[in-house]
Backbone bond lengths (Angstrom), bond angles and torsions (degrees), N, CA, C in turn:
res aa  C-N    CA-C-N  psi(-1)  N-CA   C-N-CA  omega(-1)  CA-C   N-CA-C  phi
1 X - - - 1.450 - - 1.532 108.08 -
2 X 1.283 119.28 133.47 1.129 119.24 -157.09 1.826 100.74 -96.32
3 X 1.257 117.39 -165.42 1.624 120.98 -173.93 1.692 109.29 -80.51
4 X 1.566 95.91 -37.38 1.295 99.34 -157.18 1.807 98.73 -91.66
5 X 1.494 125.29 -15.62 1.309 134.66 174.75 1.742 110.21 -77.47
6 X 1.312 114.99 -23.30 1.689 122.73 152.56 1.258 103.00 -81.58
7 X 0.875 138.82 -35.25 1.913 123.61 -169.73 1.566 94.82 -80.07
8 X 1.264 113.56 -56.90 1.674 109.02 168.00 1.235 123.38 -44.22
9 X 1.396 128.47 -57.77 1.633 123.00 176.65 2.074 110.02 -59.78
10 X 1.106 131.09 -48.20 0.935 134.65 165.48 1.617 117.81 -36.98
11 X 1.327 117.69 -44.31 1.620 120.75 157.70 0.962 144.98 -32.88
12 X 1.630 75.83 -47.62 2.009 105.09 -177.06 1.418 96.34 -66.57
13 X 1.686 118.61 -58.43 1.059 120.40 -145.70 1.914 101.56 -74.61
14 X 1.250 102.98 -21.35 1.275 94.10 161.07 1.332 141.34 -111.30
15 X 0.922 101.30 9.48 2.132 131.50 144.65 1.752 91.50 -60.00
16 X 1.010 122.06 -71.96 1.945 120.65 -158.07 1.754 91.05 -69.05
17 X 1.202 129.37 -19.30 1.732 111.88 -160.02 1.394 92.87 -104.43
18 X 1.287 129.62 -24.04 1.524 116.47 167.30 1.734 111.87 -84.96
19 X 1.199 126.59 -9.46 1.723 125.73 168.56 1.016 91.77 -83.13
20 X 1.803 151.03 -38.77 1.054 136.47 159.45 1.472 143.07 -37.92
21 X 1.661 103.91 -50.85 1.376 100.57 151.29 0.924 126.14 -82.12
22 X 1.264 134.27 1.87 1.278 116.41 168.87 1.784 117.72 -83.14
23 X 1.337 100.41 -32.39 2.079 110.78 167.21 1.985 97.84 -59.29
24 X 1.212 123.95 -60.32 1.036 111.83 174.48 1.485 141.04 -63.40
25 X 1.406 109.63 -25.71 1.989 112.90 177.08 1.427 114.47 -53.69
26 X 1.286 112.66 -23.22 2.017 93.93 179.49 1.573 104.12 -91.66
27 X 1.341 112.56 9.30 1.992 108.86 174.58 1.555 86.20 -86.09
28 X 1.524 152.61 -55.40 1.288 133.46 -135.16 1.725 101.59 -105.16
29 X 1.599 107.12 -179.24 1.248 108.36 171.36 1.090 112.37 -125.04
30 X 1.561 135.77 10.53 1.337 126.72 -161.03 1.893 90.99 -141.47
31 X 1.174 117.84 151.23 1.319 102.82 142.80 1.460 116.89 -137.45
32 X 1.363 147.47 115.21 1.248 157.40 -148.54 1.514 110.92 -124.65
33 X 1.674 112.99 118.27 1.101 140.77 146.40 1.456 142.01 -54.55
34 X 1.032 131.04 100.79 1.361 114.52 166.97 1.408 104.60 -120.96
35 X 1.986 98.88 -172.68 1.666 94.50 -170.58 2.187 119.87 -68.93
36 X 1.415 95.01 -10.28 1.204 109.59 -167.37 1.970 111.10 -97.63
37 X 1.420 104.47 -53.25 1.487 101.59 -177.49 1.832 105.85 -133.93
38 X 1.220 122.03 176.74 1.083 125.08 167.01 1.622 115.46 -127.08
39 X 1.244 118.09 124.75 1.330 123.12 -172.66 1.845 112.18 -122.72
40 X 1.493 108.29 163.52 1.234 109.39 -178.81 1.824 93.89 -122.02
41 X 1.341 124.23 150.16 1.281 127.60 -178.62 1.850 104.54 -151.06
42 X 1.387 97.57 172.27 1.440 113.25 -165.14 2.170 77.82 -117.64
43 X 0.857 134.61 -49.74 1.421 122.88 -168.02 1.713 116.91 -130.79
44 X 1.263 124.34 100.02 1.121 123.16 -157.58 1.913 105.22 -101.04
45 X 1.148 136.81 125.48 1.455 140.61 164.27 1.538 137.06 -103.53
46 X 1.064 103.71 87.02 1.603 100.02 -160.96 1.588 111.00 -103.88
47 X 1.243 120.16 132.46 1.532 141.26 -176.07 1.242 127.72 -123.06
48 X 1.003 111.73 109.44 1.294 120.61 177.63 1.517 120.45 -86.40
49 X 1.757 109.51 133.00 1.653 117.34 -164.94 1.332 100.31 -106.42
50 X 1.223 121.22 160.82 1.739 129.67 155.06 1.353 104.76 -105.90
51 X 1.201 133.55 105.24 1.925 136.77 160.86 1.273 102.49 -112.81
52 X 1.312 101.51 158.80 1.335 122.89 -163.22 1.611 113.40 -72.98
53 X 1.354 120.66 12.59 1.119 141.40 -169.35 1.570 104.59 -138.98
54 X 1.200 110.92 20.20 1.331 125.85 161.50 1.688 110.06 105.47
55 X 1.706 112.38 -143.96 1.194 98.97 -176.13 2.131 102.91 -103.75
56 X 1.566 113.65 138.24 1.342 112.08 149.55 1.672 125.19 -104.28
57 X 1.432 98.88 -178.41 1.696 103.70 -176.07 1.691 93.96 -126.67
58 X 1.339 82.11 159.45 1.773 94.19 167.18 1.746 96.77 -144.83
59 X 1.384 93.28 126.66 0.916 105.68 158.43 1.746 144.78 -125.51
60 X 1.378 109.21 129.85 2.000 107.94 -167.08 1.468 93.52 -82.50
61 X 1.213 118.56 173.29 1.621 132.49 161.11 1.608 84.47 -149.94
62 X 1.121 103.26 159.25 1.747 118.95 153.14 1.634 117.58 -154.52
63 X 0.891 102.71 146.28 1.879 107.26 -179.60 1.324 94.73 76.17
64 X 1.813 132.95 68.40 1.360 122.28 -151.26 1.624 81.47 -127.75
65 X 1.795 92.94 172.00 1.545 97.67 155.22 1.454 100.08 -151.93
66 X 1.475 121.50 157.99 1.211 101.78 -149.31 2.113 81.88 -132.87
67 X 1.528 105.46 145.44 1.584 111.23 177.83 1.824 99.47 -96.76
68 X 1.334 77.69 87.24 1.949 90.77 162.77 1.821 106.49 -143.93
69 X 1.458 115.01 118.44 1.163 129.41 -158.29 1.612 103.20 -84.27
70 X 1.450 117.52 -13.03 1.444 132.82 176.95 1.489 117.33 -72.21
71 X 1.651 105.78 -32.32 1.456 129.66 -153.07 1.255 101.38 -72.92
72 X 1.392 150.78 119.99 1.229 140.63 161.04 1.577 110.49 -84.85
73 X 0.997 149.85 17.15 1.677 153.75 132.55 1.592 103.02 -112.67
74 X 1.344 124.95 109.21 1.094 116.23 165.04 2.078 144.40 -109.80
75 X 2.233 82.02 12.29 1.265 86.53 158.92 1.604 104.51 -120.68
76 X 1.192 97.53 168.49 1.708 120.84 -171.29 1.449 129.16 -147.74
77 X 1.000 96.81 159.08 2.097 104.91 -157.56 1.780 84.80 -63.65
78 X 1.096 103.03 -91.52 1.562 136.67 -163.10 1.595 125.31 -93.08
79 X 1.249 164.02 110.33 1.182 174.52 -40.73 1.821 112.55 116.04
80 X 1.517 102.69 116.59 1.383 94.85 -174.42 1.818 93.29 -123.64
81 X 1.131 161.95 116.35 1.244 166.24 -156.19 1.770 104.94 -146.37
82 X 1.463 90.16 115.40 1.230 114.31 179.98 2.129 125.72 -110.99
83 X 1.279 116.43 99.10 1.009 128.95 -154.14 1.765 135.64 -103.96
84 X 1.257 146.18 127.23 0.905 128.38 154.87 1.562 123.34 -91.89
85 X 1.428 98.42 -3.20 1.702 106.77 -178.33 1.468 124.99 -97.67
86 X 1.213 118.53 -177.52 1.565 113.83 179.23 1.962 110.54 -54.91
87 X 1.058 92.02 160.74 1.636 90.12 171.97 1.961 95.76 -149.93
88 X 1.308 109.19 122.12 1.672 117.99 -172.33 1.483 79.34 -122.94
89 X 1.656 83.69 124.18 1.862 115.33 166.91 1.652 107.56 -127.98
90 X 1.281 85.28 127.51 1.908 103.18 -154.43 1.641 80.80 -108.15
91 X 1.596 125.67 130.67 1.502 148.70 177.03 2.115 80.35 -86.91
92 X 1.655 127.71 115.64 1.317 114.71 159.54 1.441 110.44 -108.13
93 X 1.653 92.07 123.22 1.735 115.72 171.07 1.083 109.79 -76.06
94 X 1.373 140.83 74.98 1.332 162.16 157.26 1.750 106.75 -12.41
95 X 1.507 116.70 -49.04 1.353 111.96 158.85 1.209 140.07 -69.86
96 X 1.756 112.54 9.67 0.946 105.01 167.51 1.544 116.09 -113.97
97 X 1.260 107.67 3.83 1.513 115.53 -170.34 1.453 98.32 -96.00
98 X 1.999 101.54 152.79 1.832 93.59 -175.53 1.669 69.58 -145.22
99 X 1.452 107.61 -178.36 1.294 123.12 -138.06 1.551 90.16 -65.34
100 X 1.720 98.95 -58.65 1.641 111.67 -166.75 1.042 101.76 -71.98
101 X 1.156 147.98 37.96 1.604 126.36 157.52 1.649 101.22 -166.08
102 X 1.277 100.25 66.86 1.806 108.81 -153.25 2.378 79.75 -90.64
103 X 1.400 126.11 -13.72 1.064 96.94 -160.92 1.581 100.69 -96.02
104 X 1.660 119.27 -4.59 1.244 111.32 152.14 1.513 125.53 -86.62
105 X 1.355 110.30 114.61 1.575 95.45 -164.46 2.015 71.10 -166.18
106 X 1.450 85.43 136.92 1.879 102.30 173.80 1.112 111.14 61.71
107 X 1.572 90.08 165.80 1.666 101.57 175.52 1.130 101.36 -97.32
108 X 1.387 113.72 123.74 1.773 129.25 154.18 1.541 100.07 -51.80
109 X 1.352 96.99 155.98 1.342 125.37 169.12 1.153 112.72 -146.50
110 X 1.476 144.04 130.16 1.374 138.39 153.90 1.648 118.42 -70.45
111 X 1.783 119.39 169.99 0.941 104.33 177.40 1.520 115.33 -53.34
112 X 1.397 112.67 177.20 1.898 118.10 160.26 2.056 107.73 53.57
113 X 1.712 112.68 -3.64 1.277 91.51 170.92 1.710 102.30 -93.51
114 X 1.624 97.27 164.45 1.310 80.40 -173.60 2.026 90.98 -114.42
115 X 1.431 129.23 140.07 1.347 121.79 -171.17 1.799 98.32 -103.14
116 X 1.887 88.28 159.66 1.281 91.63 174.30 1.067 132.69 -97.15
117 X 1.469 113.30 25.19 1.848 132.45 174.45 1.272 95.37 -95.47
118 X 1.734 98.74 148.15 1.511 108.17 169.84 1.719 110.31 -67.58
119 X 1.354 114.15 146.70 1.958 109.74 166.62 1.440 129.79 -50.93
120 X 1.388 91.20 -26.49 1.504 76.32 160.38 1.771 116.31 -147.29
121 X 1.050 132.89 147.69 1.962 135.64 -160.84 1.414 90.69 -73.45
């Protein structure tokens, strides 16, 4: 298999995992960032720790699906993500998203901001 027949299959597979989220984004309500993966969820829980190495997060998802193009199941019950990095949890306004431009959709929020939309429309 040559270099350019892996760079080609890899395309595909991420040609099919972004038509994927896009068939799946109007099932969830959340979509959540961290420094490692990006996931979409129906119930998001985020906690903030004090360690002696400053502050961490923990974060739950459940009813999740997670954007990893490797993953051969890519939704999942439960999600436990444990962090020293940013974590951005995006509230998605489903009425405002249309097919072609499904990755602007909601108001972002970073951690610790607080927004002036209600949590949920």
């Amino acid at each position: 298999m040559s270099e350019e027949d892996i760079e080609r299959y890899e395309d595909d597979l991420e040609l099919r995992l972004w038509q994927e989220y896009r068939d799946v984004l109007p099932m969830f309500t959340y979509a959540v960032e961290t420094e490692r993966r990006f996931y979409l969820a129906n119930h998001v829980e985020l906690r903030k720790h004090e360690g002696s190495g400053g502050p961490w997060f923990e974060v739950e998802l459940t009813d999740a699906w997670v954007w990893d193009m490797y993953r051969p199941a890519r939704f999942v019950t439960r999600v436990q993500v444990l962090t020293i990095h940013d974590v951005n949890i995006e509230d998605l306004a489903h009425k405002d998203v249309a097919p072609d431009d499904a990755m602007r959709s909601g108001g972002e929020r970073g951690l610790g901001e607080e927004s002036d939309q209600p949590d949920h429309p």
